[in-house]
C-alpha positions as CSV (number, residue, x, y, z in Angstrom):
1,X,-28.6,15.7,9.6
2,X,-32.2,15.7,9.3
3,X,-32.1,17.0,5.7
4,X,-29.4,15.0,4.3
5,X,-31.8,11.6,5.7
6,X,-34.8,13.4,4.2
7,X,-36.7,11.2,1.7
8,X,-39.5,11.6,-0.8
9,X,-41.8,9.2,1.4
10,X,-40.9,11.1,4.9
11,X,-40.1,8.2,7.0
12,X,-37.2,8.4,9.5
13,X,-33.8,7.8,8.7
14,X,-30.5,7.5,10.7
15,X,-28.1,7.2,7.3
16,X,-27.7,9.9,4.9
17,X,-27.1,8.8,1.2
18,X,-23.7,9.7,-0.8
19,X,-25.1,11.8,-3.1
20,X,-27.2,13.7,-0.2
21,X,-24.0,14.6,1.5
22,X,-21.6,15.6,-1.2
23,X,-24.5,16.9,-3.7
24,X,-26.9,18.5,-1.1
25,X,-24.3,21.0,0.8
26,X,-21.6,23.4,-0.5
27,X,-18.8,23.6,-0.3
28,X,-18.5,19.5,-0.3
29,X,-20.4,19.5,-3.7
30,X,-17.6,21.9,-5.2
31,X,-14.6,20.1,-3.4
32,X,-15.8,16.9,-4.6
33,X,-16.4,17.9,-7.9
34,X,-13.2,19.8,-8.1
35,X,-11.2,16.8,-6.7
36,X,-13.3,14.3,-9.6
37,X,-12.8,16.5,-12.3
38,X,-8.5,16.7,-11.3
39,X,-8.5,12.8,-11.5
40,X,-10.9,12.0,-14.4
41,X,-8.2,11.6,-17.0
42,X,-5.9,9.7,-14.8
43,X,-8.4,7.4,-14.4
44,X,-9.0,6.9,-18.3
45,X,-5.6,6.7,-19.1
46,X,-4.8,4.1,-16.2
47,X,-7.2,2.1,-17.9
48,X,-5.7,2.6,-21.1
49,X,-2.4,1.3,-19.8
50,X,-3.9,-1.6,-17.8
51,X,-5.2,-2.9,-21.2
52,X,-2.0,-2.6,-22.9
53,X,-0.1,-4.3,-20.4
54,X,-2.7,-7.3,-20.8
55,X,-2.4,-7.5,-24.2
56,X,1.1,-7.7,-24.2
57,X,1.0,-11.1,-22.5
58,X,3.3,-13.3,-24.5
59,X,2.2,-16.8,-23.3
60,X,-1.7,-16.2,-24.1
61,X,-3.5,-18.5,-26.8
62,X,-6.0,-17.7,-29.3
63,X,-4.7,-13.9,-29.2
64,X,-6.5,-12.2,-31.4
65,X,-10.2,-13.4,-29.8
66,X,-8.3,-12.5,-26.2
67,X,-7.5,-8.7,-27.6
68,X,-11.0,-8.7,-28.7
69,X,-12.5,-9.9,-25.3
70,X,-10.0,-7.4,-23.4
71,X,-10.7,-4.6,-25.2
72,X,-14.6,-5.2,-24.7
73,X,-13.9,-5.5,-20.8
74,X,-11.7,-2.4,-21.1
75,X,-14.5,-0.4,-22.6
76,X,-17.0,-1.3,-20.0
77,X,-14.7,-0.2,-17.8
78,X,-14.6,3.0,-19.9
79,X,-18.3,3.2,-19.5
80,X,-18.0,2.5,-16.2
81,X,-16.0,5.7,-15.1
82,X,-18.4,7.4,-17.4
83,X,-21.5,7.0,-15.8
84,X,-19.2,7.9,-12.3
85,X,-18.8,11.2,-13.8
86,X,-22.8,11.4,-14.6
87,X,-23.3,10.4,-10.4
88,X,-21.1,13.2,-9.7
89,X,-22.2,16.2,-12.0
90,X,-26.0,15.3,-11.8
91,X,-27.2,15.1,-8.3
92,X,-30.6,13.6,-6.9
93,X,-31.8,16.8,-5.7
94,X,-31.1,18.5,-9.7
95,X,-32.0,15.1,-11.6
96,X,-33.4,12.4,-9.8
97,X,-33.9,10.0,-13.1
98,X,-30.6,10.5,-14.5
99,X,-29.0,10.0,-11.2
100,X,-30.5,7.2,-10.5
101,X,-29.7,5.5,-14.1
102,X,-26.4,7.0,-13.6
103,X,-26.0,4.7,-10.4
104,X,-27.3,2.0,-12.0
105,X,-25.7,2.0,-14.8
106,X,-22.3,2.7,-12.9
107,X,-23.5,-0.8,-10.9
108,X,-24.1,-3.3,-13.9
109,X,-21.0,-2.1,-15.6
110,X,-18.4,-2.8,-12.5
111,X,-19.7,-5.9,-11.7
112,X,-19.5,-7.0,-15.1
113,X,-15.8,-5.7,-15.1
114,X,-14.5,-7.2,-12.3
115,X,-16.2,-10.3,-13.0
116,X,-14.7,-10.1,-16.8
117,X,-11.4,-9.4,-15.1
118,X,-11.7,-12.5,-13.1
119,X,-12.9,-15.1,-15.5
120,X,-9.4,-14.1,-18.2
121,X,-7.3,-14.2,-15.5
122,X,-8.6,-17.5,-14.1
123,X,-9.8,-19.4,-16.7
124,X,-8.2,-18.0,-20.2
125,X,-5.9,-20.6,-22.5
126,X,-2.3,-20.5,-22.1
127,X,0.4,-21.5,-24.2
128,X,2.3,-22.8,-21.2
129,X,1.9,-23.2,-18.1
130,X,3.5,-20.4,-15.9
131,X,3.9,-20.3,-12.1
132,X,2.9,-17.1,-10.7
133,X,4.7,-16.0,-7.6
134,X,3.3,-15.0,-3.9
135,X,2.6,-11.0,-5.2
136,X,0.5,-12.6,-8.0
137,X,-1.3,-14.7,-6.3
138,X,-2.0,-12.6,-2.9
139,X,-3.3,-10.0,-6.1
140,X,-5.8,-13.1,-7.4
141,X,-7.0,-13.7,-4.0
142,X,-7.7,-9.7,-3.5
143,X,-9.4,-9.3,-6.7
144,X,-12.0,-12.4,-5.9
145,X,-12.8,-11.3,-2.2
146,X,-13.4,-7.5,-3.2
147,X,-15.5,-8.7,-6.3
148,X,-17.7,-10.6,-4.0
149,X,-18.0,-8.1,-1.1
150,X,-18.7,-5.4,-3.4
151,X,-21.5,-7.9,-5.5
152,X,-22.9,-8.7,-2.2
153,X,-22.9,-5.1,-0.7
154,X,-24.7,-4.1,-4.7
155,X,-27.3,-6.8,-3.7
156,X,-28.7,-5.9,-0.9
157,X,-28.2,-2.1,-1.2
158,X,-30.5,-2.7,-4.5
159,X,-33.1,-4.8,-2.3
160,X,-33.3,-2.0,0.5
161,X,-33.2,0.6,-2.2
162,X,-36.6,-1.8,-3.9
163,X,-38.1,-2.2,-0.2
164,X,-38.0,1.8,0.5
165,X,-39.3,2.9,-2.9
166,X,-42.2,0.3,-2.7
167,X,-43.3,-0.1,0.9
168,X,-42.0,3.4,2.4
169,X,-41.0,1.6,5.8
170,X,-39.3,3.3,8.2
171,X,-34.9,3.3,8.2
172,X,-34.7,0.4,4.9
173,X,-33.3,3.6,3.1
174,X,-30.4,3.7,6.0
175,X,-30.1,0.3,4.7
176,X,-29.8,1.2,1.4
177,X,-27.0,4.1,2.4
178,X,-25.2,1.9,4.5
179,X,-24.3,-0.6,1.8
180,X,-24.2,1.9,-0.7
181,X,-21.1,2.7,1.3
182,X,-19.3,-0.7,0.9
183,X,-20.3,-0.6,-2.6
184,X,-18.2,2.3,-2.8
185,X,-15.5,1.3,-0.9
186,X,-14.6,-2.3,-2.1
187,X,-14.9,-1.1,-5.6
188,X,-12.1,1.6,-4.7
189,X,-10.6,-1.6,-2.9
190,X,-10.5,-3.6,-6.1
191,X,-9.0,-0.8,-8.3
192,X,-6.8,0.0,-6.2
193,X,-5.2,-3.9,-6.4
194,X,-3.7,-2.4,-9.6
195,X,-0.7,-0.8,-8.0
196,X,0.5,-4.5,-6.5
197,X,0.0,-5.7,-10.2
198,X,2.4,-2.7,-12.1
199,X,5.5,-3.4,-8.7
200,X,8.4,-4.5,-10.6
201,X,9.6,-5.6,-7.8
202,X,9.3,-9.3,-7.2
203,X,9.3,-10.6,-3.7
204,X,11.7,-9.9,-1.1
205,X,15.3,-11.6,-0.6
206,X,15.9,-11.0,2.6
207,X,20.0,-11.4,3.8
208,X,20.0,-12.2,7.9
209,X,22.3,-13.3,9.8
210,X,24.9,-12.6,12.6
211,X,26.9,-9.0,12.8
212,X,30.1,-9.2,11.6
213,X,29.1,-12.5,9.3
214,X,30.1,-11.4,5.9
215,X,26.4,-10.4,4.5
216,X,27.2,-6.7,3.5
217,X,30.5,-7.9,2.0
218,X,28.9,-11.2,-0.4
219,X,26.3,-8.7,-1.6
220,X,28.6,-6.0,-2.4
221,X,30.9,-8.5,-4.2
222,X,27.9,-10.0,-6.1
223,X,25.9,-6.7,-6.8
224,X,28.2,-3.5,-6.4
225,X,31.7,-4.5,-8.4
226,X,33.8,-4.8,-5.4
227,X,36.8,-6.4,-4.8
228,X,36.8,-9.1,-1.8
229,X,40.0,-6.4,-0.6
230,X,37.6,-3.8,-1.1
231,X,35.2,-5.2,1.5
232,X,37.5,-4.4,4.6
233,X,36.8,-0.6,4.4
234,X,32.4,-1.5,4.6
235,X,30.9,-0.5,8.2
236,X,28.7,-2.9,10.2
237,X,24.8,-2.7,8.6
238,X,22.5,-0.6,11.0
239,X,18.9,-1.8,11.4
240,X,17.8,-3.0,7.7
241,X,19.3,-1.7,4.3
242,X,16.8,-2.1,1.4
243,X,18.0,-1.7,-2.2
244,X,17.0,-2.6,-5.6
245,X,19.4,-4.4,-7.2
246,X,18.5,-4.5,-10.9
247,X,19.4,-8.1,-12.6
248,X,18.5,-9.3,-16.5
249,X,18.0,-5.5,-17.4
250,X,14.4,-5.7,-16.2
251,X,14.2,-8.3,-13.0
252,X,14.5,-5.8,-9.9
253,X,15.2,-8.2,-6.7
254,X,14.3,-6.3,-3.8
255,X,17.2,-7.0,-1.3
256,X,16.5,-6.4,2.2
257,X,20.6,-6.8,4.5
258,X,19.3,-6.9,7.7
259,X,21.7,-5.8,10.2
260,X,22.7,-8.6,12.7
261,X,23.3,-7.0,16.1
262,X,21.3,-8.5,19.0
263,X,19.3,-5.3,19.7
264,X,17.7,-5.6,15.7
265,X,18.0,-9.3,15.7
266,X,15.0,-9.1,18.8
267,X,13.7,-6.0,17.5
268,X,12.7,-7.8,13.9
269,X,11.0,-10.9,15.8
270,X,9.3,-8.4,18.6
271,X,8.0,-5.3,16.5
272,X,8.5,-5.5,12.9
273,X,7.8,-9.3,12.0
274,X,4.9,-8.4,9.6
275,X,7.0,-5.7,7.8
276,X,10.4,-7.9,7.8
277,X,8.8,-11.6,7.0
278,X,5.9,-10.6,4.6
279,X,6.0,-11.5,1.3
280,X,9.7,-12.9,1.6
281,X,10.6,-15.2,-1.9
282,X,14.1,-16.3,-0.8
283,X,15.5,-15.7,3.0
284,X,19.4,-16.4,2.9
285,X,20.7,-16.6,6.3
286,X,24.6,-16.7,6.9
287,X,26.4,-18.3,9.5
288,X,29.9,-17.8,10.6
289,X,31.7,-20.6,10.5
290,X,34.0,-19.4,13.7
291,X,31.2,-18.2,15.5
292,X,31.8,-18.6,19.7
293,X,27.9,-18.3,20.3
294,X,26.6,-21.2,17.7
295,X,23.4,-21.6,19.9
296,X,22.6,-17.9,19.8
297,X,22.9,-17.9,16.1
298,X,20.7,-21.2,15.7
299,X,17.7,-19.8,18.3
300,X,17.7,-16.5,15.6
301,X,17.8,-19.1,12.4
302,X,15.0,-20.9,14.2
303,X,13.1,-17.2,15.4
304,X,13.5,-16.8,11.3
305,X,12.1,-19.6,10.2
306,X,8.8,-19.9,12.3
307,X,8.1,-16.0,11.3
308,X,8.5,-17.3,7.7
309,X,6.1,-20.3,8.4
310,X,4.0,-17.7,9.7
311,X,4.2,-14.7,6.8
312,X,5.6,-16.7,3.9
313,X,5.6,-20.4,4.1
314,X,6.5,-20.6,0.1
315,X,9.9,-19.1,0.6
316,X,12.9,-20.5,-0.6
317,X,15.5,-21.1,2.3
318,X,19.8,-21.2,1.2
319,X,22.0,-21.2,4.5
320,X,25.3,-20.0,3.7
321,X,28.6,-21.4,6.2
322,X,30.7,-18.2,5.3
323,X,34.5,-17.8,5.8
324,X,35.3,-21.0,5.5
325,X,38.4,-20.0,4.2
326,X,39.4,-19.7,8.1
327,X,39.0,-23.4,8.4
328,X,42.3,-25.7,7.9
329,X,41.5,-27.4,4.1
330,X,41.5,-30.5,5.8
331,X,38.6,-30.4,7.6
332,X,36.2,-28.0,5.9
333,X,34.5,-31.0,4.2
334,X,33.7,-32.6,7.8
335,X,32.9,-29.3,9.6
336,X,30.6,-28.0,6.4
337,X,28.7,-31.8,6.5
338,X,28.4,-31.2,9.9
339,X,26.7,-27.6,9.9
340,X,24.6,-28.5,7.2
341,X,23.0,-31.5,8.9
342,X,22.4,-29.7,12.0
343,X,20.9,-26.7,9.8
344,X,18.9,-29.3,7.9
345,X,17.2,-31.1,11.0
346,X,16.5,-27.6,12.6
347,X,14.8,-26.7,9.1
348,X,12.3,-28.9,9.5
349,X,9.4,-28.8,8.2
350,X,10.8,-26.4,5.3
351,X,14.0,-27.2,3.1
352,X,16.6,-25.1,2.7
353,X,19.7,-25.6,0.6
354,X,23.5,-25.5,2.1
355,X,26.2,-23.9,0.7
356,X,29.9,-23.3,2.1
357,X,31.6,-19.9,1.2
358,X,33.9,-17.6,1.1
359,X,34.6,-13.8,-0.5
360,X,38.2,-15.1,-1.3
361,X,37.5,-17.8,-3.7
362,X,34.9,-18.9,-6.2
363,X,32.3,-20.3,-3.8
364,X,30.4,-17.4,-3.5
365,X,29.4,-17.4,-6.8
366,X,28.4,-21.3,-7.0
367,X,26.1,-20.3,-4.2
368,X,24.9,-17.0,-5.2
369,X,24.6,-18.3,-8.9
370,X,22.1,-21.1,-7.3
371,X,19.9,-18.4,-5.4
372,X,19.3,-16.0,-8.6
373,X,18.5,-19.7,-10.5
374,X,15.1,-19.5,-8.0
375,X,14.4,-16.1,-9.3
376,X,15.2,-15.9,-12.8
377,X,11.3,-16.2,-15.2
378,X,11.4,-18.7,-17.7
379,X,14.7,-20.6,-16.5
380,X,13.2,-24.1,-18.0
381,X,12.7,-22.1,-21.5
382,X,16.3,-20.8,-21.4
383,X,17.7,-24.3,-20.9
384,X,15.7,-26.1,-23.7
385,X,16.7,-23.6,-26.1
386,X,20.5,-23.8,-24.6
387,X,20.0,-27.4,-25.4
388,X,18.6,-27.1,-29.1
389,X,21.5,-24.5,-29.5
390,X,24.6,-26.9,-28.3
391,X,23.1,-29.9,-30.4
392,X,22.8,-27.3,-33.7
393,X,26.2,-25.9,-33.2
394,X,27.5,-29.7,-31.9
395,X,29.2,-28.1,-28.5
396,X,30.0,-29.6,-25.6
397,X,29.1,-27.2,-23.1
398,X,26.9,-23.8,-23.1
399,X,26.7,-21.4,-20.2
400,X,24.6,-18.4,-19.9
401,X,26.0,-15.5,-17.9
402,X,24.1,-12.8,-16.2
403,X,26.6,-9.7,-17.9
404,X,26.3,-7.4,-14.8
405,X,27.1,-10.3,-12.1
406,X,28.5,-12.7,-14.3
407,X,26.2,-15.7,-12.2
408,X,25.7,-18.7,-14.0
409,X,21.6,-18.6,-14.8
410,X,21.8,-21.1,-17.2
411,X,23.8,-24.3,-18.8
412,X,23.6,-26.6,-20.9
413,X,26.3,-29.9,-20.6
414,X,26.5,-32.6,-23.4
415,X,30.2,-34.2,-22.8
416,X,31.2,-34.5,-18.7
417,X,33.7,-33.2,-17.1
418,X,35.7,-33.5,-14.4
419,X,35.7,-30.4,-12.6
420,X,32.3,-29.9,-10.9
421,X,33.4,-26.8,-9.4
422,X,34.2,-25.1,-13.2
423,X,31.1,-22.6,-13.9
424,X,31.5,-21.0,-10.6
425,X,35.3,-20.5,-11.3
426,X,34.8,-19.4,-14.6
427,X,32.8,-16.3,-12.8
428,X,35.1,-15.7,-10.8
429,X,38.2,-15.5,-12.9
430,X,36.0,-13.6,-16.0
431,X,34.2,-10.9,-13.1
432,X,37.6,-10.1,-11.8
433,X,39.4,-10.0,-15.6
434,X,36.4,-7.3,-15.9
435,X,36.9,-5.4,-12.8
436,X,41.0,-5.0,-14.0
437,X,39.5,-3.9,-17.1
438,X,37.5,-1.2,-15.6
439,X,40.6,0.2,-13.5
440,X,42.2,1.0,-16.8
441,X,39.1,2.7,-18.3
442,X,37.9,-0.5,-20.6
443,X,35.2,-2.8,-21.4
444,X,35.4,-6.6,-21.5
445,X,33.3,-7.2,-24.7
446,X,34.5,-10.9,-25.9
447,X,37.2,-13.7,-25.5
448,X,38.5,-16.8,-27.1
449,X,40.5,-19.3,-26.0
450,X,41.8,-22.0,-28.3
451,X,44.2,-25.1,-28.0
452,X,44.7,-28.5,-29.2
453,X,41.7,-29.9,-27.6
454,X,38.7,-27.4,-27.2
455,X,38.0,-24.0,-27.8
456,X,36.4,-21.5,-26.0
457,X,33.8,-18.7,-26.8
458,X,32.7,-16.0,-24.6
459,X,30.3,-13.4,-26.2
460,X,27.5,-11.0,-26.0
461,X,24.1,-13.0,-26.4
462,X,21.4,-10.6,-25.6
463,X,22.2,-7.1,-23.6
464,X,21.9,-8.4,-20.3
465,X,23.6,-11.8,-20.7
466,X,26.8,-13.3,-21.8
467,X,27.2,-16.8,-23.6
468,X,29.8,-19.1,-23.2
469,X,30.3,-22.1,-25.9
470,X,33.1,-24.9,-25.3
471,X,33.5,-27.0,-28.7
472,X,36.1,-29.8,-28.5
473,X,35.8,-30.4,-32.3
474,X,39.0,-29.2,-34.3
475,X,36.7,-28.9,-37.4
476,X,34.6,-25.9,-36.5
477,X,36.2,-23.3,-37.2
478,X,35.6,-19.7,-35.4
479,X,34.2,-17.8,-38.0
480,X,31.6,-20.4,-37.7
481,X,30.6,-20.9,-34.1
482,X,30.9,-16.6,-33.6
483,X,27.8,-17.0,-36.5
484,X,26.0,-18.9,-35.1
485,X,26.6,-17.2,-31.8
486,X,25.1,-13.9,-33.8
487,X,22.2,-15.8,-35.0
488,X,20.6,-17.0,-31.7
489,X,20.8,-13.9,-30.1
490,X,17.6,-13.0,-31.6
491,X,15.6,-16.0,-30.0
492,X,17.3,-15.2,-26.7
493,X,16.7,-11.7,-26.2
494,X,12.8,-13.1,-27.4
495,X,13.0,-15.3,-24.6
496,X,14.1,-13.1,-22.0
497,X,11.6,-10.2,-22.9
498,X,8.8,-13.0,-22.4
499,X,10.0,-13.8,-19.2
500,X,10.1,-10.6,-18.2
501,X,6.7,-10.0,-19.5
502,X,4.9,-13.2,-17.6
């Protein structure tokens, strides 16, 4: 200890520097340099792929003076990790000049990055306006507070480390070595914010609800291909089952079913509240409509929505009356208005959307096809280029279909009509023509259906999505409207990789 606090001025010290206790003493000066040298080129190339995901921002203006200003920030990072090698192959005790410019140098050059870093991503043009989600902004709000613990731990390391070199007073170089410490730290702290950035995953959709309530069987139905007759032979969900459902080819919705038996139901609000509610984007709770134990299930609802208050008061709330099916036709309209009043009172002060449904008609999909609405990126650009597209082509209707789900993410509606209930029917009937198609070892690729009064188009528009156009004008002939079909798909699959990509 007392050599590692040794100084050139011998004045007591109770901190030893970084360099004095990895440099000074073998074998830490060979494991660190061992463990440096394995992730030196990691680092470089992380910061080559950082830079060309930030280039590849589609919504950026002025792009050519933003891929000049990046790659500038990117190559003081470079020279950043470069003078981090020279601190770890030169030592004090072998050159005490180089080390110390080597230090220095390594300073100036990572605040100027992460202040670089901070300024784009705040304050740089955009081309529109886009609404970042809870990750993104919990990833701004890291990247300010590290930057300006790690500037303010450089600052007053650099005045202890001026105090000790010109007044030699006793323990100001512990001072030094203590915030040389943070300095460390909070810049590995900053860097480090680059894993939340690359997550594909958005935020979580977390599925609650009573056991037995039809959660496992809806998602299975939406995600997995299944038949509602295929649902009977699912098991009850134990303790939470996470997946990643991939949706739009690149979207991944991180789908937490939370298994609704009383012992998990306490054991989420008790023990795991930070894991379950944190970070939540859309919470769909399900409710049984035949339920016996109505005010158990609304004290859990209400346990929900105070942890997500609490962890994630931007969530998006959808309460689900499943099996309604079970209810005489008569009366679901009264008992569903009822429900949903009581749901929408308890909500209070948040606002959550009602839907009723069922696994044996099309309901699930109107719902379902409203949740994935919340989630989809650049939903407003997909609808004012549906709407440019129907008044080109002169249709009365244009839907866009999500091909593995076959959820309505997107319409456009230029004549009325009198079935309000049509797109989620439509998914319906088309999902389960596919599903018949797959039992006999074929592909559902297109369809058309003419008559006197419309016809009907349903094709490929991009890989992940399917089109439909209705055209009521006798005419417009086929040929014509499968063209123009053909030549949008170009703009749409544009649009979807820049949604993808903001």
């Amino acid at each position: 200890m007392k050599k590692s606090t040794k100084t050139h001025c011998k004045v007591p010290n109770v901190f030893p520097s970084m360099s004095a206790i990895i440099a000074g003493f073998e074998p830490q000066r060979f494991v660190w340099r061992l463990s440096f040298a394995l992730t030196s080129v990691p680092r470089y190339f992380i910061a080559y792929l950082q830079l060309q995901r930030l280039l590849n921002r589609s919504h950026i203006a002025y792009r050519e003076l933003y891929r000049w200003v990046q790659l500038i920030n990117s190559l003081i990072h470079t020279v950043e990790l470069t003078f981090l090698l020279q601190l770890t192959y030169i030592s004090s005790n072998e050159n005490k000049r180089m080390h110390e410019y080597g230090y220095l140098g390594f300073a100036v050059c990572s605040s100027i990055h992460m202040l670089g870093t901070i300024l784009i991503d705040y304050y740089w043009p955009r081309m529109k306006k886009i609404c970042l989600n809870e990750r993104e902004r919990a990833c701004r709000r890291k990247r300010l507070k590290w930057f300006l613990f790690n500037f303010v731990s450089l600052t007053i390391s650099l005045y202890f480390f001026y105090r000790h070199n010109r007044f030699c007073e006793p323990f100001i170089y512990s001072g030094y070595c203590l915030f040389e410490y943070f300095v460390i730290l909070t810049n590995i702290s900053y860097h480090s914010i680059i894993r939340d950035e690359w997550d594909q995953t958005d935020g979580q959709v977390l599925l609650m609800g009573k056991s037995g309530g039809g959660k496992t069987s809806m998602r299975s139905i939406i995600f997995a291909n299944y038949s509602a007759k295929d649902t009977r032979r699912l098991g009850a969900t134990m303790d939470v089952e996470q997946s990643y459902v991939r949706f739009l080819g690149n979207l991944i919705l991180n789908l937490w079913d939370c298994g609704g038996q009383e012992a998990f139901m306490e054991s989420y609000f008790a023990t795991q509240k930070d894991n379950i509610f944190k970070n939540v984007e859309v919470l769909i709770y399900v409710f049984d409509v035949q339920s016996q134990e109505i005010d158990k299930d609304l004290h859990y609802y209400q346990s929900c929505l105070e942890s997500i208050l609490q962890h994630s008061s931007n969530a998006k709330i959808f309460c689900l009356i499943h099996k309604m099916d079970l209810i005489p036709e008569e009366i679901r309209t009264t008992v569903f208005a009822e429900r949903e009043q009581i749901l929408k009172d308890l909500s209070k002060p948040l606002q959550c959307a009602c839907f009723r449904t069922s696994i044996w008609d099309e309901t699930l999909y109107k719902a379902w096809s409203q949740i994935v609405y919340q989630l989809v990126p650049n939903v407003k650009g997909l609808e004012k280029t549906l709407e440019n597209f129907a008044e080109i082509i002169d249709a009365d209707e244009i839907l866009l279909f999500e091909k593995a789900t076959f959820l309505v993410i997107s319409h456009c509606t230029r004549k009325e009509h009198h079935d309000s209930r049509r797109f989620e029917k439509i998914s319906d009937i088309i999902k389960q023509f596919k599903l018949s198609c797959s039992k006999l070892a074929a592909a559902f690729q297109s369809m058309e259906v003419r008559n006197s009064t419309f016809a009907c188009f349903i094709e490929l528009c991009t890989p992940n999505t399917y089109v439909m156009v209705v055209i009521s004008d006798p005419t417009i002939s086929s040929e014509v409207t499968l063209m123009n079909i053909r030549n949008a798909r170009k703009v749409f699959e544009k649009l979807e990789k820049d949604g993808v990509r903001s």
